[in-house]
LOPA-901175 format. One record per residue: residue number from 0; residue in three letters; x, y, z of N, C-alpha, C in turn. Coordinates in pm, 1 decimal. Layout:
n,res,n.east,n.north,n.up,ca.east,ca.north,ca.up,c.east,c.north,c.up
NUM,ALA,X,Y,Z,X,Y,Z,X,Y,Z
...
//
This chain:
n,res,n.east,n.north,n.up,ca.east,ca.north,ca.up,c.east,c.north,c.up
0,UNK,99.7,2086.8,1460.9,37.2,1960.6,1420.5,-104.6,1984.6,1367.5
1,UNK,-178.8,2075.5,1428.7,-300.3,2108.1,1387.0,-314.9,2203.1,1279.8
2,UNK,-223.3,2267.4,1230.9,-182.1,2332.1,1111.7,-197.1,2240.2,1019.2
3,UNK,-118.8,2109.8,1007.6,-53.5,2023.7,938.8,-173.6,1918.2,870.1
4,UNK,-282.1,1920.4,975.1,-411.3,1838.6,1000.7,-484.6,1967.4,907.0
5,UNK,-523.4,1998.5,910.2,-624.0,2130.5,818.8,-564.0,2152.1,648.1
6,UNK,-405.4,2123.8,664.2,-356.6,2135.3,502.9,-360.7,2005.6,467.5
7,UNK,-401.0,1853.7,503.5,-384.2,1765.6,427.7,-558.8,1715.7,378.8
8,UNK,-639.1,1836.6,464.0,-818.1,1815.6,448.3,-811.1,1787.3,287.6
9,UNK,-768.6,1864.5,184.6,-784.4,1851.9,43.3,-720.5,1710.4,-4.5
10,UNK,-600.2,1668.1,35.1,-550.0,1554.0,32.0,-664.9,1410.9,17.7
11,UNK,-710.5,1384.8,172.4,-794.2,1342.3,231.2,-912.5,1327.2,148.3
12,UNK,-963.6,1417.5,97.9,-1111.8,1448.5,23.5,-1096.4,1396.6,-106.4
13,UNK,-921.9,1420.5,-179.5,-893.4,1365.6,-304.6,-921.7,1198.5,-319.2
14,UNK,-863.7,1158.0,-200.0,-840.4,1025.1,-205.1,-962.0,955.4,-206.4
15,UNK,-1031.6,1010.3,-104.7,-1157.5,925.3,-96.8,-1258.0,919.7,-210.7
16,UNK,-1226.3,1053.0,-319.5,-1319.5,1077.3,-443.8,-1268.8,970.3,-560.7
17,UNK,-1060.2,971.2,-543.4,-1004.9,934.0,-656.3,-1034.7,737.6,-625.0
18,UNK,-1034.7,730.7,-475.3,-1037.4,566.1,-452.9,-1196.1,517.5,-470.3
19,UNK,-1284.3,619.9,-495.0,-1428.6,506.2,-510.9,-1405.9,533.3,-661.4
20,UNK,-1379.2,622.3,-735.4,-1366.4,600.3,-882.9,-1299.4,493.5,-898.1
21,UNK,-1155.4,476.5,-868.1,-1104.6,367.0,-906.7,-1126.6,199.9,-855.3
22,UNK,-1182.9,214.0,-773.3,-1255.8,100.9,-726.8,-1385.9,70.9,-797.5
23,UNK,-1486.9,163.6,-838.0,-1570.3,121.7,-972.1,-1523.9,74.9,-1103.8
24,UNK,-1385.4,118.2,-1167.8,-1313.9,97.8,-1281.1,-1218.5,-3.1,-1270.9
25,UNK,-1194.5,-111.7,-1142.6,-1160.9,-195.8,-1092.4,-1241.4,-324.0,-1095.9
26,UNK,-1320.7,-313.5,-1052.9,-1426.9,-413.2,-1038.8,-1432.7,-496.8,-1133.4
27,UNK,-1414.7,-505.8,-1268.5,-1372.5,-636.3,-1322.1,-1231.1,-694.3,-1279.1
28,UNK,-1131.0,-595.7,-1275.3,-973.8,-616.5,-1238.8,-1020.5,-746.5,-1085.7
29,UNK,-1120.6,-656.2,-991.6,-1134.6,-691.6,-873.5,-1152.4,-846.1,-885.5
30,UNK,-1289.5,-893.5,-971.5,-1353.0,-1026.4,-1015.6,-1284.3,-1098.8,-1052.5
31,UNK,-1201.2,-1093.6,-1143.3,-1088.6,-1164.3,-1194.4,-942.0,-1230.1,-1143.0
32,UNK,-911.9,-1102.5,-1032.2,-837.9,-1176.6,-944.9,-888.9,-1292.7,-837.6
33,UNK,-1005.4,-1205.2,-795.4,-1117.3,-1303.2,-714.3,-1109.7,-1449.9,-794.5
34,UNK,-1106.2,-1491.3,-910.7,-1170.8,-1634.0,-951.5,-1035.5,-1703.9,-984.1
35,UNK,-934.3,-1607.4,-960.3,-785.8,-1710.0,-1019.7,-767.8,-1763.3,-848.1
36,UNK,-818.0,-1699.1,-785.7,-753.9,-1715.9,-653.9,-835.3,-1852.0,-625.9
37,UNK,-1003.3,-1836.5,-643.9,-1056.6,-1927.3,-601.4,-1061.4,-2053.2,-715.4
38,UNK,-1009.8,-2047.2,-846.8,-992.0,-2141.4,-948.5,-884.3,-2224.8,-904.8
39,UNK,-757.2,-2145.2,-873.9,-616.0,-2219.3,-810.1,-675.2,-2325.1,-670.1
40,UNK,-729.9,-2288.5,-633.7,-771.6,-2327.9,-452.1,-866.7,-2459.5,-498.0
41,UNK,-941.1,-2483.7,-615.4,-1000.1,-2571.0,-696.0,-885.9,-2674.4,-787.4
42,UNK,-826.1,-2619.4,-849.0,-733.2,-2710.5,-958.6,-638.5,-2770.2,-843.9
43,UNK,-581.2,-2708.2,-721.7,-461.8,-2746.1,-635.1,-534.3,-2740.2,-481.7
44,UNK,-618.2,-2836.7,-421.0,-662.6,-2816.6,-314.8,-548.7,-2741.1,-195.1
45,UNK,-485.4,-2776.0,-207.6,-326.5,-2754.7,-114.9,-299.2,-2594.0,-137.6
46,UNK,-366.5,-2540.5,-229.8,-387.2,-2321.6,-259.0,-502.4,-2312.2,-219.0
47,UNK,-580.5,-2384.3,-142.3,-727.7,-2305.3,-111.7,-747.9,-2232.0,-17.8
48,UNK,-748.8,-2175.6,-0.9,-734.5,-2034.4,70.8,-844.1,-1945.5,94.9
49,UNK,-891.8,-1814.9,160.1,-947.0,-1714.6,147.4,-943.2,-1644.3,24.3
50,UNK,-1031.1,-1545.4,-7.7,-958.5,-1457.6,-164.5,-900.6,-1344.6,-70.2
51,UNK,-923.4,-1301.9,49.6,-854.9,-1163.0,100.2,-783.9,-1236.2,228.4
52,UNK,-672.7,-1142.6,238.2,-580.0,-1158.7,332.7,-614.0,-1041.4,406.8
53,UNK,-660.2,-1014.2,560.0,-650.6,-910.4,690.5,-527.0,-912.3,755.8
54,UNK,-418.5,-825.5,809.9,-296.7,-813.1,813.6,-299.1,-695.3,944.9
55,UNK,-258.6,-713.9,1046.8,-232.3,-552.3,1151.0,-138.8,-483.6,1099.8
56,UNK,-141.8,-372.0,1057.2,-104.0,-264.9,1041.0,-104.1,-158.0,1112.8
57,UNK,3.7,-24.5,1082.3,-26.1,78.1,1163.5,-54.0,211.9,1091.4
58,UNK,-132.0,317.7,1076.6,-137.1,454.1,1052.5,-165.2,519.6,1146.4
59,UNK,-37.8,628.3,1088.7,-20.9,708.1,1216.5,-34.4,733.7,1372.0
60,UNK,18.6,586.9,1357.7,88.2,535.6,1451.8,-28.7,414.8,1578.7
61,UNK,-148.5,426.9,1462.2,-293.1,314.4,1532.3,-310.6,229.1,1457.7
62,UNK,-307.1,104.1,1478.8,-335.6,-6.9,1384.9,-453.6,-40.6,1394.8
63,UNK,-473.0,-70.5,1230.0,-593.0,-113.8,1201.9,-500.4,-210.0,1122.2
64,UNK,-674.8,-289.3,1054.8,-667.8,-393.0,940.7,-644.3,-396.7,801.1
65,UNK,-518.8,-391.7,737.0,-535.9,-434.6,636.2,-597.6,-494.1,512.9
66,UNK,-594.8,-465.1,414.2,-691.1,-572.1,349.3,-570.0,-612.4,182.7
67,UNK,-586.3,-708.1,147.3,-478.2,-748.2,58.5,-518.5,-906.8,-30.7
68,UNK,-505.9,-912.3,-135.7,-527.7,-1049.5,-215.5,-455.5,-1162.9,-133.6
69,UNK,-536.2,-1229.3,-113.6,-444.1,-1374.1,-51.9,-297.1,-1392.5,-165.4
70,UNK,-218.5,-1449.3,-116.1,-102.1,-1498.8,-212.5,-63.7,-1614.9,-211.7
71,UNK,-37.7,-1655.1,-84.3,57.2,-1756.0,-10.8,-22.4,-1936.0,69.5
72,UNK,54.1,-1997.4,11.5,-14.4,-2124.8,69.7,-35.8,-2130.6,222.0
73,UNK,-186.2,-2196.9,227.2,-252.6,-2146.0,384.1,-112.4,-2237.6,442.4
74,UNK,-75.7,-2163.3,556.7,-27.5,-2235.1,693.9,133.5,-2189.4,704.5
75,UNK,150.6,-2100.0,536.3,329.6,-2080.4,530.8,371.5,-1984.0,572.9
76,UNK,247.7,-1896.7,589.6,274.9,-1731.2,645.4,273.8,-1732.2,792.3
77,UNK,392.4,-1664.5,837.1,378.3,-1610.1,962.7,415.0,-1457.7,988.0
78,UNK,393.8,-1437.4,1107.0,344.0,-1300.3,1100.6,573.2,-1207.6,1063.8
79,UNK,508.6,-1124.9,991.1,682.6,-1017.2,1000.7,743.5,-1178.9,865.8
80,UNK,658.8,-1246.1,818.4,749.1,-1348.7,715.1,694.5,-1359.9,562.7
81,UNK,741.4,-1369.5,474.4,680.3,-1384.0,319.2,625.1,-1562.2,418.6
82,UNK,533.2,-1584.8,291.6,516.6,-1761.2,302.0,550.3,-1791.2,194.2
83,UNK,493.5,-1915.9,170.9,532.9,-1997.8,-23.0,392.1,-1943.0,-79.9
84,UNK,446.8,-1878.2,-161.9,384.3,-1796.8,-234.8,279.7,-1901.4,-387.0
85,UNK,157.1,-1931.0,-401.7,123.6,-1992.9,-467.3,174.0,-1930.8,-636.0
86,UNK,131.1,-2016.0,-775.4,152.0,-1973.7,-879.7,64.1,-1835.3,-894.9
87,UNK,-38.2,-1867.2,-878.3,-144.9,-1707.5,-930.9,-123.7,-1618.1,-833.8
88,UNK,-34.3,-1637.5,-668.4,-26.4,-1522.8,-635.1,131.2,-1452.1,-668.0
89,UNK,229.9,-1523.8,-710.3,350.3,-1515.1,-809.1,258.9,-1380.6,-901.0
90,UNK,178.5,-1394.1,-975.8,135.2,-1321.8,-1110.1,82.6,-1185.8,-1067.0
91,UNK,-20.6,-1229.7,-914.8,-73.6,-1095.5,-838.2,-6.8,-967.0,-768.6
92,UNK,136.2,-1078.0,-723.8,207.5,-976.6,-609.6,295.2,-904.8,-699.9
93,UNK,348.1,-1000.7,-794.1,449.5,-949.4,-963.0,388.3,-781.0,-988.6
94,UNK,244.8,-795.2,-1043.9,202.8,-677.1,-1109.4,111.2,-637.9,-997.8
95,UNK,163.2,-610.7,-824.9,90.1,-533.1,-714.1,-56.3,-531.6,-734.5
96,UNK,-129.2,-673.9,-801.4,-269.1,-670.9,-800.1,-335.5,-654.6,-644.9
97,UNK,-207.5,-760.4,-550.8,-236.1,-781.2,-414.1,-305.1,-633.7,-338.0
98,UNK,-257.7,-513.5,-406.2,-278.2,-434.3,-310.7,-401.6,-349.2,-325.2
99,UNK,-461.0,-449.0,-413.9,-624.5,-292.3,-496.4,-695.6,-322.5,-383.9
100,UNK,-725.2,-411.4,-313.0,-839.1,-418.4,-196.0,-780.5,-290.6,-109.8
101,UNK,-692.7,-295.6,-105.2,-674.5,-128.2,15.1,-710.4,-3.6,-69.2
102,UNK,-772.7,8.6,-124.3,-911.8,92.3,-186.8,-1009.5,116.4,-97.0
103,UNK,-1047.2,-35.5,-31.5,-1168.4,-12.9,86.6,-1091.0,70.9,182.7
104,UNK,-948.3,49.3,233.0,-868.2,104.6,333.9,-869.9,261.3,321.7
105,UNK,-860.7,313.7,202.3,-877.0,454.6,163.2,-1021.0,492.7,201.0
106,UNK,-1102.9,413.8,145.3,-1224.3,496.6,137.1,-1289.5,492.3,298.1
107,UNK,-1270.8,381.9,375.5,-1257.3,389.6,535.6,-1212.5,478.5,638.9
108,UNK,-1084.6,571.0,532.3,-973.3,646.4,614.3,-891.5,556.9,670.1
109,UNK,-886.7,479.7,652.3,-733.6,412.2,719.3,-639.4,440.6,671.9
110,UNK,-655.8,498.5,501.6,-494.5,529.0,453.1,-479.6,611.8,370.9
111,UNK,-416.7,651.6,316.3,-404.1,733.3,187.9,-364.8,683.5,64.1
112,UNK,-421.6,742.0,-67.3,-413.8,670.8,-178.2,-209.5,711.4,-176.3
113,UNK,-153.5,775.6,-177.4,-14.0,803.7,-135.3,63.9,880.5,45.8
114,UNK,117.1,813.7,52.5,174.2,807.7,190.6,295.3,712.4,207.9
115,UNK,354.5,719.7,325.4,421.4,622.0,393.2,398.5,496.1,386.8
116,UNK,448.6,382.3,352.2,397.1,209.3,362.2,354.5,213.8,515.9
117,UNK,296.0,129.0,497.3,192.3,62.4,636.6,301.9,29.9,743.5
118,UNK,336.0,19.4,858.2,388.9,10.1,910.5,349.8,-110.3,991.3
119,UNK,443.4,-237.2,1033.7,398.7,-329.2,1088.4,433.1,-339.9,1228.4
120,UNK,367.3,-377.1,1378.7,377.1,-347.9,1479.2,503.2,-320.6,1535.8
121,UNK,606.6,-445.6,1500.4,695.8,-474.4,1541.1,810.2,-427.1,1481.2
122,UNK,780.0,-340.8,1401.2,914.0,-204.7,1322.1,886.3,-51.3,1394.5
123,UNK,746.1,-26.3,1444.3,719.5,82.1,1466.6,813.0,110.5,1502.5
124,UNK,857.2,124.6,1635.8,950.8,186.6,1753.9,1105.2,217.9,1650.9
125,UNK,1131.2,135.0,1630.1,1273.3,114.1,1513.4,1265.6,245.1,1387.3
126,UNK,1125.3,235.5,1316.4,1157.0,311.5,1204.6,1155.2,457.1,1281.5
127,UNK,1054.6,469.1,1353.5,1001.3,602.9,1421.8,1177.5,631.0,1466.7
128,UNK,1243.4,574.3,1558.5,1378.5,605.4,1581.6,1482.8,637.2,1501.3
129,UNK,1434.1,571.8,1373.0,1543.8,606.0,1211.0,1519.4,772.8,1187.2
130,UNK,1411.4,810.0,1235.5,1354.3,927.2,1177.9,1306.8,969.8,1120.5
131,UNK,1175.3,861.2,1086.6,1053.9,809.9,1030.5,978.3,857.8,1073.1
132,UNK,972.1,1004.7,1085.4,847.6,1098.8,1134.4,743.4,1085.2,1085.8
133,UNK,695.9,1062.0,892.7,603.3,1031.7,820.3,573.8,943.4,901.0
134,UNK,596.3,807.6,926.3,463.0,679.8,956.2,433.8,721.7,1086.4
135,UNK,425.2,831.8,1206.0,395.2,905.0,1296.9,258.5,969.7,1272.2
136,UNK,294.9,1076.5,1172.8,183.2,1209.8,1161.8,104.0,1170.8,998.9
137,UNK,154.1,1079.9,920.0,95.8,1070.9,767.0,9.8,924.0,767.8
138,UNK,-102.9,944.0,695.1,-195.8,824.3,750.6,-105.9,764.9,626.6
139,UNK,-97.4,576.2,642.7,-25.2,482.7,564.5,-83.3,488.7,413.1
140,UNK,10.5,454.4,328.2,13.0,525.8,175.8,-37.5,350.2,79.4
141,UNK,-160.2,374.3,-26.6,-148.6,267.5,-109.2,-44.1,267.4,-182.4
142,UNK,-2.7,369.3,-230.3,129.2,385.1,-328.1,187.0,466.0,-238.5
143,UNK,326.1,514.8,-275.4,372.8,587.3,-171.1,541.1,601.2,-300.5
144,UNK,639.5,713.9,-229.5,783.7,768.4,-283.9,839.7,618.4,-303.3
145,UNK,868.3,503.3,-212.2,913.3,411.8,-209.4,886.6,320.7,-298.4
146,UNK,742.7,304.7,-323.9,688.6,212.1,-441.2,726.5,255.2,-572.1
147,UNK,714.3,393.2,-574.0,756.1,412.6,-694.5,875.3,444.1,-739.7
148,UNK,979.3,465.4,-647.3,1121.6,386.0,-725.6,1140.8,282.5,-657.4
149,UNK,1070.5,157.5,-677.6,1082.7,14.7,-690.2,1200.8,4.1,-791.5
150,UNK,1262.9,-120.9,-765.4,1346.3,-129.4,-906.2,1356.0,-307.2,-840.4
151,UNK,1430.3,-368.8,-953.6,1478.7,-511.6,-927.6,1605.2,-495.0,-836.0
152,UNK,1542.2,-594.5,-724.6,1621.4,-632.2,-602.1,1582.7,-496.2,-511.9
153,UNK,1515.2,-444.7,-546.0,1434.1,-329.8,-395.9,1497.5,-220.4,-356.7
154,UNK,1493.3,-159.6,-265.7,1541.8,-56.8,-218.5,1574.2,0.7,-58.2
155,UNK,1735.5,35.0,-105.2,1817.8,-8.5,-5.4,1738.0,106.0,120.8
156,UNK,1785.0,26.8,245.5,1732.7,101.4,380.1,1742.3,220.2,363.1
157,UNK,1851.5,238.3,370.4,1909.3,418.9,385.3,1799.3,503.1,257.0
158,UNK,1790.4,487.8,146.7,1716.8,528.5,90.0,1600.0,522.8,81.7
159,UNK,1543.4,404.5,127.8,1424.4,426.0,197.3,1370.8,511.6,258.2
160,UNK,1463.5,560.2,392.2,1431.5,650.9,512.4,1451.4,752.6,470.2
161,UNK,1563.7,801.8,351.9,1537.4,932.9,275.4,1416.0,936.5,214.0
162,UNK,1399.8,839.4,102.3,1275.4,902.5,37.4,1144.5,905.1,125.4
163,UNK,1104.8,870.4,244.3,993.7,867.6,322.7,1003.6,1015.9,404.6
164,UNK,1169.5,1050.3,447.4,1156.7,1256.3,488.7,1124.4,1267.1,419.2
165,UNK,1192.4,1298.5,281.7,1220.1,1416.5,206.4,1025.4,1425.3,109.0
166,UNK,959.6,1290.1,147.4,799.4,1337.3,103.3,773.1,1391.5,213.7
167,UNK,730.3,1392.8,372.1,686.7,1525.0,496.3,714.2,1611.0,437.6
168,UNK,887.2,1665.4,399.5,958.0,1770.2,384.6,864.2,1852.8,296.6
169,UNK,834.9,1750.8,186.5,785.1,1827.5,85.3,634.6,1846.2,151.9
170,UNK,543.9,1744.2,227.1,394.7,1814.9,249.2,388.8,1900.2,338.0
171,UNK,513.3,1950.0,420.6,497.3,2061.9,498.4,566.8,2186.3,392.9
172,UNK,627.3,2187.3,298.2,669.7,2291.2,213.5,552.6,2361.3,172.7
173,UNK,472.9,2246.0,80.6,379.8,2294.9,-47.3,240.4,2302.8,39.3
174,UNK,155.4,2394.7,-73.2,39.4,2406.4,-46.2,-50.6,2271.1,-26.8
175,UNK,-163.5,2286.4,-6.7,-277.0,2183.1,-5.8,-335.2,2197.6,-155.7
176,UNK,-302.4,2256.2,-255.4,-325.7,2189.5,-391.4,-207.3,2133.5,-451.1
177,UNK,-84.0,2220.8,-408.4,80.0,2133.0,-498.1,50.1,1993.1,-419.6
178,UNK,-4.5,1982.9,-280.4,24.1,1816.4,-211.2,-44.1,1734.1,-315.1
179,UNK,-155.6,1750.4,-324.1,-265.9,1660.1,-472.3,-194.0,1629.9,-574.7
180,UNK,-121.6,1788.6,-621.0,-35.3,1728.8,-718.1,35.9,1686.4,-695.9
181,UNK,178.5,1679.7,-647.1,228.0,1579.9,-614.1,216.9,1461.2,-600.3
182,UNK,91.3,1466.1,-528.2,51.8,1290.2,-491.1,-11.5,1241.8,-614.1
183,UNK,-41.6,1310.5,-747.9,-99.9,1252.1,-871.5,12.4,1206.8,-922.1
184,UNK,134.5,1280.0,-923.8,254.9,1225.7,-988.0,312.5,1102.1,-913.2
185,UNK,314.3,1084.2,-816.4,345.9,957.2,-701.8,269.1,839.3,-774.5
186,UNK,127.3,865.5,-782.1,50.7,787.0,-837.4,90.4,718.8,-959.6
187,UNK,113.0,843.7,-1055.4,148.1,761.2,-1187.9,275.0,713.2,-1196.6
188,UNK,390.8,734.7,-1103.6,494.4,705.7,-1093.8,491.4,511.4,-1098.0
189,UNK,408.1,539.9,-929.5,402.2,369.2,-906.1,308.2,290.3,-979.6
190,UNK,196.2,370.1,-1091.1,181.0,286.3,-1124.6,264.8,231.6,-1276.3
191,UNK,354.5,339.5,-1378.4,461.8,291.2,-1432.6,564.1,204.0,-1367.8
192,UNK,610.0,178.6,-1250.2,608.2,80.9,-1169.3,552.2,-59.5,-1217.0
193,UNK,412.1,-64.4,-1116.4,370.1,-174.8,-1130.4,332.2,-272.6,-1298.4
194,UNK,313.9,-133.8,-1389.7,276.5,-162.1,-1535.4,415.3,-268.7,-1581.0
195,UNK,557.8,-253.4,-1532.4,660.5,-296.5,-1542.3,691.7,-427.5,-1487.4
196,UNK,615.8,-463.0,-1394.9,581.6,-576.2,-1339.5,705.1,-565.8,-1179.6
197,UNK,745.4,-476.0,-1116.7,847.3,-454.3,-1066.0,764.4,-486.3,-871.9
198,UNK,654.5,-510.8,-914.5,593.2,-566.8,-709.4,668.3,-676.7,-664.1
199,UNK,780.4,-768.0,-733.6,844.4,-843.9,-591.9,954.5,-778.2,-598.8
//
């Protein structure tokens, strides 16, 4: 395990360099979602809302806070449930705008710019038992194998839990520079993904 902890140091160091860049080259992206959220919450009192949503989450296997674009009309969300999803957050969650605030989550260490999805309290025990070793030992992923073969209508369980081994498989194979790479290709994967509009 402490082997495993020393080869993902380069990983780690990538993310935190590649997530404040992209969080400076964001920052209009950032503003803009910011004012549809709070424009909607103005034109439709009944969408007024927060602009960020806080969410418990788990990495590697400790929960922390989330951070995520509001979406959903206040009072429809409950916890482990979608809510009614307003019009501008329809447009946000569509093209995964929802998820640029977990940028701060990277640059905090809470997650990795690629990894495992976040794990929510009440799946832990379940996925960890599927044989979901990643959301165990891999801090939780902004993009991750799963996001990026998104497709319409999602992706089935079983393949899920494959593509979440067979990435460990691969960060215990490769070096601590193939992991970077790798995780650059993950990157551009999901974000041809999201460019497709494929986030619900």
């Amino acid at each position: 395990m402490e082997d495993l902890r020393r080869k993902l140091l380069p990983k780690y160091l990538f993310d935190k360099l590649a997530a404040l860049t992209l969080l400076l080259l964001s920052l209009p992206l950032f503003a803009a979602v910011a004012a549809a959220i709070v424009v909607e919450g103005l034109l439709d009192p009944a969408a007024k809302r927060p602009v960020f949503y806080l969410e418990e989450r788990l990495t590697q296997g400790k929960p922390f806070l989330i951070f995520k674009f509001s979406l959903y009309y206040p009072g429809t969300q409950a916890a482990g449930e979608e809510g009614r999803i307003t019009p501008a957050g329809f447009w946000i969650k569509k093209w995964y705008l929802d998820e640029l605030p977990q940028l701060i989550n990277v640059l905090r260490g809470d997650m990795s710019l690629v990894g495992p999805r976040p794990n929510v309290p009440w799946k832990a025990a379940e996925q960890v038992a599927l044989g979901m070793e990643s959301k165990r030992v891999l801090r939780a992923g902004l993009a991750g194998v799963v996001q990026a073969a998104k497709r319409e209508g999602g992706v089935p369980d079983d393949e899920y839990v494959a593509l979440e081994r067979a990435y460990l498989d691969e960060i215990r194979r490769r070096s601590p520079a193939g992991i970077v790479m790798m995780d650059v290709g993950i990157l551009l994967r999901t974000l041809w993904t999201a460019l497709r509009g494929q986030g619900l």
